[in-house]
Structure formats: structure tokens, C-alpha cells
N, C-alpha and C positions, 0 to 999 in steps of 0.2 A: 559654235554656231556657223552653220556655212549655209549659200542658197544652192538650190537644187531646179531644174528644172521639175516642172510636174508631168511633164511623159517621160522622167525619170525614176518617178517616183513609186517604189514597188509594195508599198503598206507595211504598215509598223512604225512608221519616223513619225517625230513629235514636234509637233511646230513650235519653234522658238521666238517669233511674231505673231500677233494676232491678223486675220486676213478677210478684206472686207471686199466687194465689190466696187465698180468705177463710179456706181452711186452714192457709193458711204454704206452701206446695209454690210453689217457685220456677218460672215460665215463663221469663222471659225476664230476662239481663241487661242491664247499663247498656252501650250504642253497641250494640246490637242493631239491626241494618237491619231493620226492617219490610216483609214481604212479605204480600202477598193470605193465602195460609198461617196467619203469624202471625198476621194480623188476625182469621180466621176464628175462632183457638184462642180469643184474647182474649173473642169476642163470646160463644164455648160456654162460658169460664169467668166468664160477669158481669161482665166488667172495663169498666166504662162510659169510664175517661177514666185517658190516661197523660199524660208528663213525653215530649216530643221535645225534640234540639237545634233551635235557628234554624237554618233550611236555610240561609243564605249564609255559616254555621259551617262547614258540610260540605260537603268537596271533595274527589273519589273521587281520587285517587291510584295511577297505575301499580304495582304490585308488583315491584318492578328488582331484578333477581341480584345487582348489586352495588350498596352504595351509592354516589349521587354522586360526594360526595367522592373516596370510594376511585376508584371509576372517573379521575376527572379526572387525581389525584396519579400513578395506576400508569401511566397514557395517557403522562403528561410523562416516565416512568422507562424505558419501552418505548421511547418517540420517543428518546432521547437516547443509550440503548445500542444499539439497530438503527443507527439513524444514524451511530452511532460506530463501529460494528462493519461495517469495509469490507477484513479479513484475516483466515486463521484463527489459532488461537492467542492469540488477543486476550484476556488477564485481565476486561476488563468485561462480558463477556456473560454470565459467573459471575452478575452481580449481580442477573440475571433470577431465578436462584433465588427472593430472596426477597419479588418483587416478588409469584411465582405461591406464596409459601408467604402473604403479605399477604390474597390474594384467599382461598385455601383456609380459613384461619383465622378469616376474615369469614365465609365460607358456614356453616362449622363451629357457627358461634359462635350462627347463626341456627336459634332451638326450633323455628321454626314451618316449614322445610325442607320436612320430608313432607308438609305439607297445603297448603302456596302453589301456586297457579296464575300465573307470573311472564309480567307483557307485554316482551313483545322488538318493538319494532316497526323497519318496513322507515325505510329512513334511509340516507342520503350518508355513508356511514362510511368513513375511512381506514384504512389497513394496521393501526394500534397501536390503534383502537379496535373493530375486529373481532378482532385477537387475545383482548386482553380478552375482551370478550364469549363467543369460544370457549370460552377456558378457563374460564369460570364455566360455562358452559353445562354444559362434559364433565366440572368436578368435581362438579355438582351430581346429574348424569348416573350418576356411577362411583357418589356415595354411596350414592343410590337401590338401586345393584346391589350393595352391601354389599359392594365393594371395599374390600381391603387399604389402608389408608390410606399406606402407602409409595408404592403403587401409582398413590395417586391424585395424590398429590406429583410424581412424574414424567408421570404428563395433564398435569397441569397448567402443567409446566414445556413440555412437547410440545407443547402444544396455544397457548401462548404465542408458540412460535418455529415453528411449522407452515408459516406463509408466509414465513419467513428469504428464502428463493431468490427470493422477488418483486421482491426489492431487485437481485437480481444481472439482471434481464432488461429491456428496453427496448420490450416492447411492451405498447399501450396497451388493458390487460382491465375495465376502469371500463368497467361496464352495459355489457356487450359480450354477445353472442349468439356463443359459441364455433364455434358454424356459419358462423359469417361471417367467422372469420379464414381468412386466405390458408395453405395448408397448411404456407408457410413459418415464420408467428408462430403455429401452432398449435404445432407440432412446439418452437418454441421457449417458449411460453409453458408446456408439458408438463414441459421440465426445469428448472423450477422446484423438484419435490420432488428432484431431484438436487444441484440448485445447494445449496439448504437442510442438504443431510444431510454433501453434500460439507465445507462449510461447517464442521461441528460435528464431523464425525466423530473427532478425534480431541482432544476435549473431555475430560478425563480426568473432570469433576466429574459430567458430565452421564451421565445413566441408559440402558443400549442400548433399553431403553422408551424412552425420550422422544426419541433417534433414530429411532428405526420410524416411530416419528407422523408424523415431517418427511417421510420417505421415502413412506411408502405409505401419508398421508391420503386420497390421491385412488385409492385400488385398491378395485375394486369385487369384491363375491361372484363375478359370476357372469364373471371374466377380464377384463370389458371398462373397466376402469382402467388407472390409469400409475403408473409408468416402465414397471412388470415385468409387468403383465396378472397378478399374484397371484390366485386364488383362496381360499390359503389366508392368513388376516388377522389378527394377534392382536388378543387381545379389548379393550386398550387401544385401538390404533389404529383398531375396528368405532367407539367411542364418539363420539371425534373426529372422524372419517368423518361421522357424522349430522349432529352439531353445526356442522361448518363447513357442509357441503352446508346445510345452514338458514339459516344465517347471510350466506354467500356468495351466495343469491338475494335475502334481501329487502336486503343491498347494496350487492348489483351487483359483484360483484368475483368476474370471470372470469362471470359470467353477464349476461345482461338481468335488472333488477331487477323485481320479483313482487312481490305482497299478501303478508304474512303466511298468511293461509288457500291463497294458491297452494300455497307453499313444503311447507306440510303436506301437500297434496292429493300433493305431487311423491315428500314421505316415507310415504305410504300407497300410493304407486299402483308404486314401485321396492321397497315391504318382499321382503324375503326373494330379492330379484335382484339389488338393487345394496347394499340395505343389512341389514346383521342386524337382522331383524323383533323380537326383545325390544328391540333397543337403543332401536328406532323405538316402538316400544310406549311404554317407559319415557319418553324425550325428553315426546311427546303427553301422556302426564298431567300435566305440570309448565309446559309453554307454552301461553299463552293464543291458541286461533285466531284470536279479535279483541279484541286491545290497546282497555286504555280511551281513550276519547276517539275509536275509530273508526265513521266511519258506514256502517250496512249496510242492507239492503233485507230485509226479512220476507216472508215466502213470503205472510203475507196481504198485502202490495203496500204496508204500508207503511214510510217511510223511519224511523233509529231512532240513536241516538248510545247506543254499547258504556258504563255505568258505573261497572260495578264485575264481577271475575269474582266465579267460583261455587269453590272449593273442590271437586275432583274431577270436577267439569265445566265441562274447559275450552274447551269447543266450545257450551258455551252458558249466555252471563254476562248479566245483570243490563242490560237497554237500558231507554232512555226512548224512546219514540214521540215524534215532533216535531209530528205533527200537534195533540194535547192533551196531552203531556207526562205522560203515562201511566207509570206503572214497572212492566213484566213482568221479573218471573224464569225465563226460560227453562227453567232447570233442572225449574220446578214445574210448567213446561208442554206438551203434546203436541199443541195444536194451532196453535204457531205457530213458528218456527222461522227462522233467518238462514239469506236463503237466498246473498247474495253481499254484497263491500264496493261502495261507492261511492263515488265522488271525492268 
């Protein structure tokens, strides 16, 4: 901790005291990020000189839907009953339940839900660690929409075992451009949500929600999905629908892998044709377009590494400029703007 003057003070530093005015009326509390903003307030209330952390204290941190741990442990619990589960009727696939009541109870348990903006970034992910991630995504997805917490038990469970059928087929969809399959492995790569549903169908534990999800995550609004070209979708399975379709670009699985900001661009540009436009609404307020630690180019031309999001604006978080190491808040700003990522 050291004090600083505050026309010292260039934005980004975290205040390591809380700071009140001469009257007692509280500005700002303790780990408060300092922004241009702040600083402005500070200098209109007199405040000559605050208390920052040492900046090599502070180190911005991804905001992840699930934690680590959790992630890793339920990764090894999915690996080991997929893997296991090569019949139907099989007792261990039950045990998925509580893998996705673990993750649910995690999200649950997290106050700060409604107001995070969570970075998901594009990644070599396998089958068990994009299930995962689904299923956070669509429970965090369902709570937003003040679903039935029953309801959300079985997304979860759905939305866990959505790619079951991936295991049952032989062609190779790793960062693949579905355009490029030969009509033969298209056609076959398609009955996958058959394989899946066939798979489970007569699961007696499992919820006829969280069969639909496996069936017809891939049915689009507007007919042009699979198996059955459904138009009509229930609102479980519209949630799941999003989230994978997100998830499934940035990695690669069944698609060519994308930026993170593509993938959004793909859920703004199909709202209301391929996908239910609230669900897409909802999904955007809670994922960050550029994950910390990514570099993107500013419409003023310069290059800039993502630090920290913004709370309710998730499409424009917190960069430091590389050329002077600048801290703009985008959110507080209009006249600069990200305008793409870069390697």
C-alpha cells in the first residue's frame, strides 16, 4: 500500500482505503478501480492524496462460471461415466445427476450472479469440458429468466449430456467447417442428437426435459435444424440451443473455431431465425465479448490488452493501450471503441 497523489493518478489503481469527503459522505470504497471518472469526482471533492495497492498486488482475473477446481473434479466425473457408458440402461450415467446438481449449487451459491460479466474464451476444448461449460452457461442462462428451479435441474442435467451421441459416431468435427463435410459424414455427423436421445431414452431417472435437450439442441426457429426441422422448441431446449451454438464455435466442435466476439456477432446476426432473440438477449448480458487478457485494436488504431470487464457492459471492458499503458474504460467512453481482436 502506498499513498499517491491524485493528479498523480493515471486510472487503473485500486484503492486500498475507503475515501470519504470533509463531511463524512463516503465516495469511494476500499479495492475500488480508479477510473478518469473517479478521479475527476476526487479532484471536485478536495481529496488531494489517497492510499492505492502496489500495482504488482493486482492482477485482473477472468471472472469463470465455474470455479477451477469445480471445473477440473466434474471434467474427471463426466470423462469417466461417458466413457463408461457404451450401453443403454447402464446404472452409472444416473451419477451425472449430481455432478450437474454440484455445478447448479455453485452458481446458486454465487451473490454476485446478476451483475457479473463471465469471460468464456475460445479454447481446444474436449467433449467433457464443453459439456461443462454448457451447462453453466444454460443454468446461469435459465436463472436470469426466472426459471423453475426444477426446471433448471434438468438444463442442467440436458445440457451435460447434449453431446452423448458424439461418442457413438466416427467422424472427425474438431474445427471443422460443416460445409466441408462430404454429405456422407454430414448426414452422419447430424445423428448424433439421435444417437444421444436413443441412448437415454429410456432412463427412467432422467427428466423427458432433459431428453428434448439431447434431441433437439440443434433445431433451429426457423425449420432449418436437425433431426426433425422442428419449428416449434421448448423453452428449455431455445436456452441450450444458444449456449452450445457459443460454445461449439469458439471450440471448434462441429464448427471452424471463431473469436469469442465472432461467435456473438453469429448470435446477433441469427436472433430471432435460428435463435430465440430473449434467450440471445439474456446469454449477451452475462458473457464478456472480449475475455481478459485479450488483445484488440481500437477504432482510434490503437492496439490494447482487455483488463478487467465492466458490469452490464459487456461489450466494452476496461483495456490498457500498449503503446503508453494508458487505462480507458470504455464503458465511460464514446469516443473510442474496440473495433476487432487480434492475434
Amino acid at each position: 500500500m502506498k499513498s499517491v497523489k491524485v493528479e498523480a493518478l493515471k486510472g487503473g489503481e485500486y484503492l486500498a482505503a475507503p475515501v470519504s469527503t470533509a463531511q463524512g459522505e463516503m465516495l469511494f470504497y476500499e479495492g475500488t478501480c480508479v477510473h478518469p471518472m473517479q478521479i475527476e469526482r476526487l479532484k471536485e471533492n478536495g481529496i488531494e492524496e489517497v492510499s492505492i495497492f502496489d500495482e504488482d498486488l493486482i492482477k485482473q482475473e477472468p471472472k469463470e462460471i465455474i470455479k477451477e477446481k469445480l471445473q477440473a473434479d466434474c471434467q474427471k466425473k463426466v470423462k469417466k461415466i461417458l466413457d463408461g457408458y457404451v450401453c443403454k440402461d447402464n446404472e452409472s450415467l444416473q451419477e451425472i445427476e449430481k455432478t450437474a446438481e454440484a455445478i447448479i449449487e455453485d452458481i446458486f451459491r454465487n451473490d454476485e450472479i446478476a451483475e457479473k460479466v463471465f469471460d468464456i474464451k475460445e479454447r481446444s476444448a474436449n467433449l467433457y469440458d464443453h459439456a461443462i461449460t454448457v451447462s453453466g452457461l444454460s443454468v446461469i442462462c435459465a436463472i436470469k429468466m426466472n426459471i423453475d428451479k426444477t426446471y433448471v435441474h434438468s438444463i442442467g442435467v440436458g445440457a451435460l449430456l447434449h453431446d452423448l451421441g458424439l461418442k457413438y459416431i466416427s467422424v472427425d468435427y474438431k474445427d471443422k467447417d460443416p460445409n466441408s463435410f462430404t454429405p456422407e459424414n454430414l448426414f452422419e455427423f447430424k445423428k448424433h442428437t439421435v444417437y444421444g436421445f436413443s441412448s437415454v431414452e429410456k432412463e427412467k431417472w432422467m427428466s423427458s426435459t432433459a431428453k428434448k435437450i439431447i434431441l433437439f439442441h440443434h433445431e433451429r426457429m426457423n425449420g432449418t435444424g436437425y433431426p426433425l426441422k422442428q419449428t416449434t422448441i421448448p423453452p428449455e431446449v431455445r436456452i441450450v440451443s444458444v449456449c452450445d451454438a457459443f460454445d461449439d464455435m469458439i471450440c471448434g466442435i462441429g464448427y471452424k473455431q471463431v473469436h469469442v466476439s465472432d461467435a456473438i456477432r453469429y448470435l446477433n446476426k441469427y436472433k430471432d431465425i435460428y435463435f430465440d432473440g430473449r434467450v440471445v438477449d439474456i446469454f449477451l448480458q452475462f458473457v464478456a465479448a472480449y475475455p481478459v487478457g485479450t488483445l484488440v485494436m481500437t477504432t482510434t488504431g490503437d492496439k490494447a490488452v482487455v483488463i478487467e470487464q465492466n458490469e452490464h457492459f459487456p461489450d466494452s471492458p476496461v483495456i490498457k493501450l500498449l503503446k503508453d499503458e494508458k487505462i480507458v474504460n470504455l464503458a465511460e467512453r464514446r469516443d473510442i471503441a474496440i473495433e476487432k481482436e487480434i492475434e
